[in-house]
C-alpha positions in Angstrom: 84.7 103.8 124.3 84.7 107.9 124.7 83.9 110.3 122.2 87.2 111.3 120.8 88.1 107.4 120.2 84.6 107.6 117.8 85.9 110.9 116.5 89.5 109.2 115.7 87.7 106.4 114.3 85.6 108.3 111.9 88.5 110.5 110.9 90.5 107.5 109.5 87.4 106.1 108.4 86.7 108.6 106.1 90.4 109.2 105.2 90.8 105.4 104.0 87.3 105.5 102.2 87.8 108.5 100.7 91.1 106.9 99.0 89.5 104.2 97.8 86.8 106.5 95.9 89.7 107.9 94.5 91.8 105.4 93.4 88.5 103.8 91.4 87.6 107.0 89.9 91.6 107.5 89.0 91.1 103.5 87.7 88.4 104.2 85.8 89.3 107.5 84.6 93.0 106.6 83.2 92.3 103.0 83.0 89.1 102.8 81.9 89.8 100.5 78.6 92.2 98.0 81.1 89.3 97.8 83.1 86.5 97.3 81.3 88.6 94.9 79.2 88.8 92.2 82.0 85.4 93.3 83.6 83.8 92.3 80.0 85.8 89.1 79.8 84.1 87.8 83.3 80.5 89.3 83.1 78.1 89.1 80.1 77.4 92.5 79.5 77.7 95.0 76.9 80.3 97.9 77.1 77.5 100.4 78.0 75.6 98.3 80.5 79.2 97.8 81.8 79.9 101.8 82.2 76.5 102.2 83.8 77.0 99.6 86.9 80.5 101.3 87.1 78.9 104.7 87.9 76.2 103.6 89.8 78.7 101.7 92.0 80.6 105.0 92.5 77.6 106.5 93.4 76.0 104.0 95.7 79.7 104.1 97.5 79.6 108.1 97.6 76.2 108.0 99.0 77.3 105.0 102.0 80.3 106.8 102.9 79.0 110.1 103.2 75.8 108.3 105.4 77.6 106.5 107.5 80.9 108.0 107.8 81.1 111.9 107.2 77.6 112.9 108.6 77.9 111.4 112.1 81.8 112.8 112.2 80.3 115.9 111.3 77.8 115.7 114.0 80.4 114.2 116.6 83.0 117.6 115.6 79.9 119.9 116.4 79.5 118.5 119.7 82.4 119.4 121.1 
């Protein structure tokens, strides 16, 4: 495996991933009552405690793909 294949992979890595971020943040944005509707029906939580575990999950997902995915794509791009 070269360089540019790890470069390629890491491109539509973070392409796909950063989709994903957007379609929840779109989900939870226009959908947010849908969502949390179900999401209360399965878990025993309140609304808040609900909202809170929503944006830490966003966040915790931000924080892995930018970790693993965009800094050593950044760093692979500098190289060459």
């Amino acid at each position: 495996m070269n360089i540019e294949t790890i470069q390629t992979f890491l491109a539509w890595n973070l392409l796909i991933h950063a989709g994903i971020l957007l379609f929840i943040v779109l989900l939870l944005s226009l959908g947010r009552n849908w969502v949390v509707k179900i999401h209360l029906s399965i878990f025993a939580l309140s609304k808040d405690q609900l909202l809170r575990v929503y944006f830490n999950f966003i966040a915790a997902y931000k924080i892995l793909v930018m970790v693993f995915v965009l800094v050593p794509y950044v760093v692979i791009r500098f190289l060459l």
